[in-house]
C-alpha positions as CSV (number, residue, x, y, z in Angstrom):
1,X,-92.4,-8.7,-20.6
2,X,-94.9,-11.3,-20.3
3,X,-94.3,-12.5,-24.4
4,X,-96.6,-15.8,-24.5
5,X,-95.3,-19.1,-25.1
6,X,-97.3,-21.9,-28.1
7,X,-97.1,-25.1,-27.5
8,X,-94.8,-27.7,-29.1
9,X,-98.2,-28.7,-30.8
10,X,-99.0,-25.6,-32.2
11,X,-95.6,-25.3,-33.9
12,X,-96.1,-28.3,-35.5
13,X,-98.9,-27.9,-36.9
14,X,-97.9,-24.3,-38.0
15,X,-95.0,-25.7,-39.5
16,X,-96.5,-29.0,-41.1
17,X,-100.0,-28.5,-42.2
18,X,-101.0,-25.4,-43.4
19,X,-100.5,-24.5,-46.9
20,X,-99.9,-20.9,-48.3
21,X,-100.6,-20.0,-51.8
22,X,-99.4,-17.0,-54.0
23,X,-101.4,-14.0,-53.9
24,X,-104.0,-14.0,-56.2
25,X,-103.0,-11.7,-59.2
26,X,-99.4,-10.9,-58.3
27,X,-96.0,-12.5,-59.0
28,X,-94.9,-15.1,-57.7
29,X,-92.7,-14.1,-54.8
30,X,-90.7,-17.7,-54.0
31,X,-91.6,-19.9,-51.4
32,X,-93.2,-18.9,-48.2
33,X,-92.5,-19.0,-44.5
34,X,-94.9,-18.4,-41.7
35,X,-93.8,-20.4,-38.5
36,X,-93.9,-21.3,-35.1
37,X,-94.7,-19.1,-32.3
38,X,-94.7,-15.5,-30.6
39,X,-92.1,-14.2,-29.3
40,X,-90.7,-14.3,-25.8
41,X,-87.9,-14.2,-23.7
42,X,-85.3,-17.0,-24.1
43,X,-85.0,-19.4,-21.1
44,X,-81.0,-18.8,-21.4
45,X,-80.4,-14.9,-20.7
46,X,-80.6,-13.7,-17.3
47,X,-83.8,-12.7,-15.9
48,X,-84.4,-9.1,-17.0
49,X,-83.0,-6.7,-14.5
50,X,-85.9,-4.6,-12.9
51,X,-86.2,-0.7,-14.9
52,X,-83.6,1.0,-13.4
53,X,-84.5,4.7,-12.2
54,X,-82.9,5.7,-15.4
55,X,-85.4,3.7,-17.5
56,X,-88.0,5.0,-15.7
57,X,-87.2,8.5,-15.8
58,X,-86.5,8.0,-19.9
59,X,-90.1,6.4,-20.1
60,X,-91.5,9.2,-18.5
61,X,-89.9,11.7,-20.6
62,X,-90.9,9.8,-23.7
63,X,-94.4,9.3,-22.8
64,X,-94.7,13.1,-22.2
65,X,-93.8,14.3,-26.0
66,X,-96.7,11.8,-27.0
67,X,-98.7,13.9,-29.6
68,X,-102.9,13.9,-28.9
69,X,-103.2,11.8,-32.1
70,X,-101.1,9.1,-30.8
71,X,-98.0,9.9,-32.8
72,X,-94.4,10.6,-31.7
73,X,-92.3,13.8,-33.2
74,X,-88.8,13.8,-33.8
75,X,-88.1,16.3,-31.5
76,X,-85.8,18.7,-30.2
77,X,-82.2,18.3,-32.6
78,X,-79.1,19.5,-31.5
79,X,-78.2,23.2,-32.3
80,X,-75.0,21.9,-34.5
81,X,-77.6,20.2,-36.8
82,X,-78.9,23.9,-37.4
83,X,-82.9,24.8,-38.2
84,X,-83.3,23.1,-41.2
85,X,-86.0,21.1,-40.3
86,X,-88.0,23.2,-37.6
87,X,-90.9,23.2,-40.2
88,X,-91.4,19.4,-39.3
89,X,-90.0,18.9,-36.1
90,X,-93.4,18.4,-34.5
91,X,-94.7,16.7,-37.4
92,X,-96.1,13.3,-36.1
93,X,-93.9,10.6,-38.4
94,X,-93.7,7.0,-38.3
95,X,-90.3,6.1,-37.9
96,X,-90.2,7.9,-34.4
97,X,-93.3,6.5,-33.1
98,X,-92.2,3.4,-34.1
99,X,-89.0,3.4,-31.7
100,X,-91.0,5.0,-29.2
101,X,-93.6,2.3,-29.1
102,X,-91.1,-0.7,-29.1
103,X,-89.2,1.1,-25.8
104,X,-92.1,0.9,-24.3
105,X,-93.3,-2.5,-25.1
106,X,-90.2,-3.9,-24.0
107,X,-90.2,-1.7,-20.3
108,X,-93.1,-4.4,-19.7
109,X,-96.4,-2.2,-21.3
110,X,-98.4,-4.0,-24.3
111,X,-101.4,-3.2,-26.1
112,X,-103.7,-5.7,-23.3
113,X,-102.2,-3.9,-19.9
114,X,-99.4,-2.5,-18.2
115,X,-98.5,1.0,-16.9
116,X,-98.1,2.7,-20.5
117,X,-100.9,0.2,-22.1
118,X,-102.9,3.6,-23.4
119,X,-99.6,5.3,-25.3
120,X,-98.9,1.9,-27.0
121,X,-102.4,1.6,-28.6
122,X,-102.8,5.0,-29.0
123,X,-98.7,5.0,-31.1
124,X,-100.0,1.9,-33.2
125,X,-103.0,3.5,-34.0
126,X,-101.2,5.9,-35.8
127,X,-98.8,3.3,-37.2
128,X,-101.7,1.4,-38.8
129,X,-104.0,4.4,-40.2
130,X,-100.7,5.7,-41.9
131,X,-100.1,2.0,-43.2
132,X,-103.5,2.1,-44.6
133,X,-103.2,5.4,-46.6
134,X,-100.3,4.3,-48.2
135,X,-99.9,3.0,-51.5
136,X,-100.1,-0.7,-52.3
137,X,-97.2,-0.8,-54.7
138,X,-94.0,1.6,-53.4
139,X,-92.1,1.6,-50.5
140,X,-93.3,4.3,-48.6
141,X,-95.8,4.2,-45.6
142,X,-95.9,7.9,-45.1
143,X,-96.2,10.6,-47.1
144,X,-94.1,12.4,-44.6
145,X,-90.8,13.3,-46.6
146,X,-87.0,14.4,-45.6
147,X,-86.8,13.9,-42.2
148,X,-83.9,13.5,-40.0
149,X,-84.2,9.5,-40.1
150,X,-85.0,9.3,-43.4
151,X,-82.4,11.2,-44.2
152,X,-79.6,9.6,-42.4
153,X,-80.8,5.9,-42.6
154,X,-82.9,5.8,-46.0
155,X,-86.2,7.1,-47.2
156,X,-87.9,3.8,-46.4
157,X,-86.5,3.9,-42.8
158,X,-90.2,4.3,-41.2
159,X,-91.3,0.8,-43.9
160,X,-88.5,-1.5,-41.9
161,X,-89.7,0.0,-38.7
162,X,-93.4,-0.3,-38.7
163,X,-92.7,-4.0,-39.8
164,X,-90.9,-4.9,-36.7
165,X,-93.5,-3.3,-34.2
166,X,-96.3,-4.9,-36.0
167,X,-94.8,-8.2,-35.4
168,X,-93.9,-7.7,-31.9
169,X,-97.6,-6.6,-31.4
170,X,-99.2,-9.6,-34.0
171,X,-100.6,-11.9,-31.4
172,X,-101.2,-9.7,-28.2
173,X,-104.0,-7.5,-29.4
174,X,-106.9,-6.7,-26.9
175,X,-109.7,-7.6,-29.4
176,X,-110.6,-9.0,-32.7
177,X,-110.9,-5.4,-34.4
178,X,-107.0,-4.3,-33.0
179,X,-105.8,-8.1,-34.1
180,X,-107.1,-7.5,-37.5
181,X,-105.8,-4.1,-37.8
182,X,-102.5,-4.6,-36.9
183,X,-102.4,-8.3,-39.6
184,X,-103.9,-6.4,-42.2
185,X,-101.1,-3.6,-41.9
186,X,-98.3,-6.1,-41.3
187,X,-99.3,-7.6,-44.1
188,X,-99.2,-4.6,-46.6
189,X,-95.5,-3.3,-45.4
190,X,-94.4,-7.1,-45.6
191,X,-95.2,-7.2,-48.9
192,X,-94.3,-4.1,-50.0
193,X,-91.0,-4.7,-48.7
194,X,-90.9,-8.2,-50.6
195,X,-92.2,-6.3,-54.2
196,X,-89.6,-3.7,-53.9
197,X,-86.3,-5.6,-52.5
198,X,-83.6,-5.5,-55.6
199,X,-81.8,-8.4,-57.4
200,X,-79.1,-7.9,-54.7
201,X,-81.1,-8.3,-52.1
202,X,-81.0,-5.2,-51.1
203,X,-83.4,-2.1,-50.9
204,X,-82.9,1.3,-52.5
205,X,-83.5,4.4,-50.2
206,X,-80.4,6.8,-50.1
207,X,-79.6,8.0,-46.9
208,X,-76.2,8.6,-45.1
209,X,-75.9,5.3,-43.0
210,X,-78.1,2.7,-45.5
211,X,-76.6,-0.3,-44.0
212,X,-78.4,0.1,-40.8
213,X,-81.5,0.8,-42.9
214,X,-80.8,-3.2,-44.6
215,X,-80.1,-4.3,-41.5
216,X,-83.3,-3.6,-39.9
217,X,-85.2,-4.5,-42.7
218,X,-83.5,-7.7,-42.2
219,X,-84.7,-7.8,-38.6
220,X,-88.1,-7.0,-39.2
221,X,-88.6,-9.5,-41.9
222,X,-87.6,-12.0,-39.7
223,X,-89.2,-11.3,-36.9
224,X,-92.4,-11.1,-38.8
225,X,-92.0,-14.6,-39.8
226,X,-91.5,-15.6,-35.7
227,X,-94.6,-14.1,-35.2
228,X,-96.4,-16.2,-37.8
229,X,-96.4,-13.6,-40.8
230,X,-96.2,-14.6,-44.1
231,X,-93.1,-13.9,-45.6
232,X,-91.4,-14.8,-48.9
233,X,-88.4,-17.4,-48.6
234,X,-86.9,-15.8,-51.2
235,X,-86.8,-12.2,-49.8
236,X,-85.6,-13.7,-46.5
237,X,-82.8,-15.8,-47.5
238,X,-81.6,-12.9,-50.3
239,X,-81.6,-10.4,-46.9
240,X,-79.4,-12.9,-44.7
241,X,-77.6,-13.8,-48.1
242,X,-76.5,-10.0,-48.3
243,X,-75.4,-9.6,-44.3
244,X,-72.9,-12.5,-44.8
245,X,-71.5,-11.5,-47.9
246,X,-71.1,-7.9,-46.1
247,X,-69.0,-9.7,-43.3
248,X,-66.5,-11.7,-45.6
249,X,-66.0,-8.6,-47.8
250,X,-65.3,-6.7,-44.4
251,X,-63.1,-10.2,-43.3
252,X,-61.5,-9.0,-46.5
253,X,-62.6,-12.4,-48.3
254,X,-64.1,-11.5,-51.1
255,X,-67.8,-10.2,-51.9
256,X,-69.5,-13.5,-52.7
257,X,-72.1,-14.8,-50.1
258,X,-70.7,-18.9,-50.7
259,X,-72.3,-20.9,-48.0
260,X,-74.5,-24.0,-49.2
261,X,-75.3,-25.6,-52.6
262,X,-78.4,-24.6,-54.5
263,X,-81.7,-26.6,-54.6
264,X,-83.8,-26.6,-57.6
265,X,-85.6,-23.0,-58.2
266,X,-88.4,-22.3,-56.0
267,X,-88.7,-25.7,-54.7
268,X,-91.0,-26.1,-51.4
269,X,-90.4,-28.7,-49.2
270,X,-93.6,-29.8,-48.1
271,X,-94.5,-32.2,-45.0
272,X,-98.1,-33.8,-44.2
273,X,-98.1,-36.9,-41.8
274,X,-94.5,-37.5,-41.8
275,X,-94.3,-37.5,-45.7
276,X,-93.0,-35.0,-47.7
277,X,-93.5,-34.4,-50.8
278,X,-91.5,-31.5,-53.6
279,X,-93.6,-29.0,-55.7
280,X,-92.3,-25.5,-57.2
281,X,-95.9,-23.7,-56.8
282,X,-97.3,-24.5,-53.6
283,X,-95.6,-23.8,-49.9
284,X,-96.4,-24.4,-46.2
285,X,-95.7,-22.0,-43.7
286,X,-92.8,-23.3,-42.4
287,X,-91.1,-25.5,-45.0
288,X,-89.0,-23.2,-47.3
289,X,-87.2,-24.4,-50.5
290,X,-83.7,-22.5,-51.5
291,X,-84.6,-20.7,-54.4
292,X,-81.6,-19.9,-57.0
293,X,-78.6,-18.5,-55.7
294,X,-76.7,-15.6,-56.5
295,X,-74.0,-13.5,-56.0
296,X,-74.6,-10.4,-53.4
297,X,-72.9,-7.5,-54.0
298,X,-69.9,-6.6,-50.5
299,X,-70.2,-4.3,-48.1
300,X,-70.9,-0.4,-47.4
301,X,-73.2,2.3,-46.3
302,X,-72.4,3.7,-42.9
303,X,-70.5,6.5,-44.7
304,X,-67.6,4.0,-44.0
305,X,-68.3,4.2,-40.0
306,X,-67.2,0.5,-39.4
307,X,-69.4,0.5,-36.3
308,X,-72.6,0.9,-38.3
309,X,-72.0,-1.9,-40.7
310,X,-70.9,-4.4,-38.3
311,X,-73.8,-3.9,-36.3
312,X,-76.0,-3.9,-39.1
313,X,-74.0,-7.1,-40.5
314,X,-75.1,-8.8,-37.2
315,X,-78.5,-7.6,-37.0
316,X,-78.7,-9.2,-40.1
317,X,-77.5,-12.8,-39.5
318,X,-78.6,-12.7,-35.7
319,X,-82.2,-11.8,-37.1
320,X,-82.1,-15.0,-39.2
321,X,-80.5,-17.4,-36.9
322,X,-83.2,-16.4,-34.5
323,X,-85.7,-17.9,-37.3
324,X,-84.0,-20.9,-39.1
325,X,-83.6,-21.7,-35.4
326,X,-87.0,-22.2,-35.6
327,X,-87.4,-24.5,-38.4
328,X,-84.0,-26.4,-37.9
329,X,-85.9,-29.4,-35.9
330,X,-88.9,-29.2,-39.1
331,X,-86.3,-29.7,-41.6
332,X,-84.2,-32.5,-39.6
333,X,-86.8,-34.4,-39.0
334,X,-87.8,-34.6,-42.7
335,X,-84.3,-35.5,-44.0
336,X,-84.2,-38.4,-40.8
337,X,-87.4,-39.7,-42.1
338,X,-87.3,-43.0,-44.2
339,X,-90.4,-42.1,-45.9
340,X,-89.1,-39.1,-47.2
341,X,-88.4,-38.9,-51.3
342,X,-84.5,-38.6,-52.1
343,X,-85.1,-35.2,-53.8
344,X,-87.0,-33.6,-50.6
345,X,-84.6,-35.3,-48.3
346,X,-82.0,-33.0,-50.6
347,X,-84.0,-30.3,-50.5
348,X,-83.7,-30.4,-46.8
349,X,-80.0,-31.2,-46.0
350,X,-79.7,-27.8,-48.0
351,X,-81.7,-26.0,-46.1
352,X,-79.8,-27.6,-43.4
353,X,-76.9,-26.7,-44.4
354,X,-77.9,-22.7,-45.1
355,X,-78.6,-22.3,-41.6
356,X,-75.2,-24.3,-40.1
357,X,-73.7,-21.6,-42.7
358,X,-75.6,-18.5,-41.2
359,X,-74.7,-19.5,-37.7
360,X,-71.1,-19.9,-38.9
361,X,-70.9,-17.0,-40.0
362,X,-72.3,-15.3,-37.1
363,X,-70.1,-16.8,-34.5
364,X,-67.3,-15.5,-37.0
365,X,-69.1,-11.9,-36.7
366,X,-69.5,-11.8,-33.0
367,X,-65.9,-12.7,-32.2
368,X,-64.3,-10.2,-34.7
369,X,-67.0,-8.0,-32.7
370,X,-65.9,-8.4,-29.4
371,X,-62.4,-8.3,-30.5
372,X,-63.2,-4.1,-32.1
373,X,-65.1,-3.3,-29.0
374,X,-62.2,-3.6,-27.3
375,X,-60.7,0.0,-28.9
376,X,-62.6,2.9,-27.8
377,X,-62.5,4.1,-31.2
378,X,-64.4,1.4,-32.9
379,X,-67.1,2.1,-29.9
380,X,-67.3,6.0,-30.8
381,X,-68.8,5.2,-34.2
382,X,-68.7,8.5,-36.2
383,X,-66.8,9.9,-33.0
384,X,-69.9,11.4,-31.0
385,X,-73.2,10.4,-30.0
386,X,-75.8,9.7,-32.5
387,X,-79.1,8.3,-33.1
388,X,-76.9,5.8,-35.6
389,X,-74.9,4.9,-32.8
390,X,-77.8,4.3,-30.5
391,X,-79.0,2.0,-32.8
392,X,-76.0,-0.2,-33.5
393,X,-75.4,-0.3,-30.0
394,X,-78.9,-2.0,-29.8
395,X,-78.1,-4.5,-32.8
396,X,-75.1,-5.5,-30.8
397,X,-76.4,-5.9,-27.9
398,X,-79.1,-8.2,-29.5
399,X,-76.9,-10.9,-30.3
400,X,-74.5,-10.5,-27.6
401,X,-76.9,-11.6,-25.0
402,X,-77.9,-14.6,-27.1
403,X,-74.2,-15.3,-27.1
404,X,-73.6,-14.7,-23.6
405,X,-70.8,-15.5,-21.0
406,X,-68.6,-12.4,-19.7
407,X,-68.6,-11.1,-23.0
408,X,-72.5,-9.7,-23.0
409,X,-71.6,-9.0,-19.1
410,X,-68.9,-6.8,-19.7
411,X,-70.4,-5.3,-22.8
412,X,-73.8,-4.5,-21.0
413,X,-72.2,-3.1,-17.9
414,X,-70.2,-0.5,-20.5
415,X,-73.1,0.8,-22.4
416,X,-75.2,1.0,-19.9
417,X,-72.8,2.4,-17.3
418,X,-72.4,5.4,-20.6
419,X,-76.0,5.4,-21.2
420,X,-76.3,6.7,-17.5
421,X,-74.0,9.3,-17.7
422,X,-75.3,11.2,-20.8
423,X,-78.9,10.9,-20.2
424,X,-80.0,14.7,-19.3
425,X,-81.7,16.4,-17.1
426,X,-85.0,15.6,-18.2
427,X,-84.7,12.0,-18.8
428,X,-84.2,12.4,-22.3
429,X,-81.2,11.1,-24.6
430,X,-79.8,13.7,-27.5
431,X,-77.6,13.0,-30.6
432,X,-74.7,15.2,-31.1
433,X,-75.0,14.6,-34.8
434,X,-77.0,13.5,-37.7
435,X,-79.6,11.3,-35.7
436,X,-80.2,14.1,-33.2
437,X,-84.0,14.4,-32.4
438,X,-84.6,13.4,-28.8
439,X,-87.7,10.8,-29.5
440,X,-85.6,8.4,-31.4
441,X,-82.4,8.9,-29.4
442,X,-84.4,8.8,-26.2
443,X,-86.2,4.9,-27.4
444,X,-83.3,3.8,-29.1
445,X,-81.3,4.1,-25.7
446,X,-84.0,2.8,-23.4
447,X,-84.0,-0.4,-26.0
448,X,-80.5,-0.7,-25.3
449,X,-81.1,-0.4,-21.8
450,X,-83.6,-2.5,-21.5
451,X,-82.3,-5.7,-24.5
452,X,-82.3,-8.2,-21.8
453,X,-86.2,-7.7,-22.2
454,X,-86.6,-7.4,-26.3
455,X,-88.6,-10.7,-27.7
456,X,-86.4,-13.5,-29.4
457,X,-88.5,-16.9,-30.5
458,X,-89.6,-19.3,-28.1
459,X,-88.4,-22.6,-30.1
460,X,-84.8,-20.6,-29.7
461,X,-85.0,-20.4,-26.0
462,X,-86.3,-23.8,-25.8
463,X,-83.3,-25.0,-28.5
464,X,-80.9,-22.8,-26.2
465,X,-82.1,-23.9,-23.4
466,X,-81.4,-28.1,-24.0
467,X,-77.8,-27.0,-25.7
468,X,-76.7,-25.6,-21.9
């Protein structure tokens, strides 16, 4: 995938110069961040395998069920899931088109060229006219109701996912019309997903597997944030706050989040010309204050499927790391700096400090991880093939190749060796329960397929790359 690179230039600048303000009229959601650069493929991983005949077949079946208006269905269910939902089966819904989309940005298409260049405007088209009609205030971007993923992974499912592929897509619009489409929209979910997040730092939504629904909310908040979207501080670190806590009640150590001290409420660390200076109202994407901490509540979802809320508990973390990796060299720089007051030199230590925490944390999650993939059990999920399984499979597989070694070797060789061998006839991929419908099972496993080409930050791979 040929994700563009900034320059060390332009990441300063978007880090230390430009200055965000609250929305006019609304609360005041915390301090804001809106760094760095696009997305791209980090210099460490191995170069992305070429699209194995599998891939290809999947893409073709995928691109096939495309709907005239741009839209993907959920498609054909397995008959164990009964006909409860044949009245919207075809119905075009977000969620799926969403999935669909990203497997086929990451097989090398986007919206300027490639093989499947039409199908990925023509999907975010649809994306961003249902963004549009949506309200401003609730959750929802669809007025689409009950199905199959919102069921199973919360009714807000289709928010989280339109979030992420209008990131991914931010910066690589064909024109000036598609750019602003696609910011506008990404800015409407971002914030109704900021408005709506709970005290916990959680979202509300129902469903039978909601932890995979928080952990890609997670994941699209941050990756929003890599591609330069505003996104409240607060929101972020209250999402990364709740995947941690998750881990160490699962580690069996209690539900409370710990990790660094608290810096004064809302407070912005803000850099010009070397200097920083500290004030609660204004913010620059970029330089992010800790706002008051708080307990978050432990662990669940998943209907108790440890699978799902591991994966979603690394999602989570991974998502961040990827973005306070970003910002770790902003915030050094200003607590190294002898010009720097002692309260925003504080202010930066802490922030500091929060990420060595995250990544911590992480490196705790991974190797407890790897230790569980080792029972075939643990792997099964629920105990068959689902769309739920697809996708944690996918969230592990995320931060496993960012770890690396034989671990992600191994790993990837497995799934993908399985992957193979249930893929029918026609290319497609099917659930055998809940998460059933062939689009999303179809994208979810050519994502998983095909993680050695999904997008992590540039600074990371640059970071990654001077670490080896």
């Amino acid at each position: 995938m040929n994700w563009s690179i900034r320059t060390a230039a332009w990441m300063v600048c978007a880090i230390g110069l430009g200055v965000a303000t609250a929305r006019a009229g609304e609360k005041d959601a915390g301090p804001t961040t809106a760094p760095t650069a696009p997305t791209t493929a980090p210099a460490t991983r191995p170069a992305p395998k070429p699209l194995s005949d599998n891939v290809k077949k999947g893409l073709a079946y995928l691109v096939s069920t495309q709907q005239p208006g741009g839209a993907w269905a959920q498609g054909d269910e397995s008959a164990a899931m009964g006909n409860t939902l044949d009245k919207i089966k075809a119905s075009p819904n977000v969620a799926d088109t969403c999935m669909a989309v990203m497997a086929l940005l990451r097989s090398g298409s986007t919206p300027k060229g490639g093989e499947y260049q039409d199908q990925v405007l023509k999907g975010l088209r649809f994306i961003c006219e249902q963004v549009s009609e949506a309200d401003d205030k609730d959750l929802y971007v669809t007025a689409l109701r009950d199905t199959r993923t919102q069921m199973k992974l919360g009714v807000y499912i289709d928010t989280f996912m339109a979030a992420q592929v209008l990131a991914e897509v931010k910066n690589i619009m064909p024109d000036e019309a598609g750019t602003k489409r696609v910011a506008d929209a990404l800015a409407k979910v971002v914030r109704k997903i900021e408005i709506n997040q709970a005290q916990d730092g959680r979202w509300a939504g129902g469903g039978w597997a909601p932890v995979l629904a928080q952990g890609q909310a997670a994941k699209a908040l941050n990756v929003a944030v890599q591609n330069g979207a505003t996104v409240s501080e607060k929101t972020r670190d209250a999402a990364e706050q709740v995947a941690r806590a998750d881990f160490r009640a699962m580690a069996g150590k209690g539900a409370s989040a710990g990790g660094a001290g608290e810096s004064e409420a809302a407070a912005t660390v803000v850099a010009s010309a070397g200097t920083a200076t500290l004030g609660p109202s204004t913010s620059v994407p970029g330089s992010i204050g800790r706002p008051v901490g708080r307990g978050v509540g432990g662990g669940g979802g998943g209907d108790g499927v440890e699978l799902y809320n591991r994966a979603a508990q690394v999602a989570g973390m991974q998502a961040s790391a990827n973005t306070n990796g970003t910002l770790r060299d902003h915030y050094a720089n200003i607590a190294a700096s002898p010009t720097t007051r002692p309260e925003d030199r504080t202010a930066a230590q802490v922030m500091i400090q929060r990420f060595d925490d995250n990544d911590a944390d992480l490196a705790k999650a991974q190797d407890a991880l790897l230790d569980r993939l080792q029972d075939k059990r643990f792997v099964a999920g629920f105990g068959s093939n689902g769309g739920e399984e697809f996708l944690s499979y996918l969230n592990i597989g995320e931060s496993l190749i960012l770890k690396g070694g034989d671990s992600w070797q191994k790993w990837d060789k497995v799934i993908t060796e399985n992957l193979n061998r249930i893929q029918n006839g026609d290319g497609s991929w099917s659930g055998e329960h809940c998460i059933t419908g062939r689009t999303f099972c179809s994208a979810a496993a050519l994502m998983v397929l095909t993680i050695d080409r999904s997008p992590v930050p540039a600074t990371l791979a640059i970071n990654k790359a001077k670490d080896h």
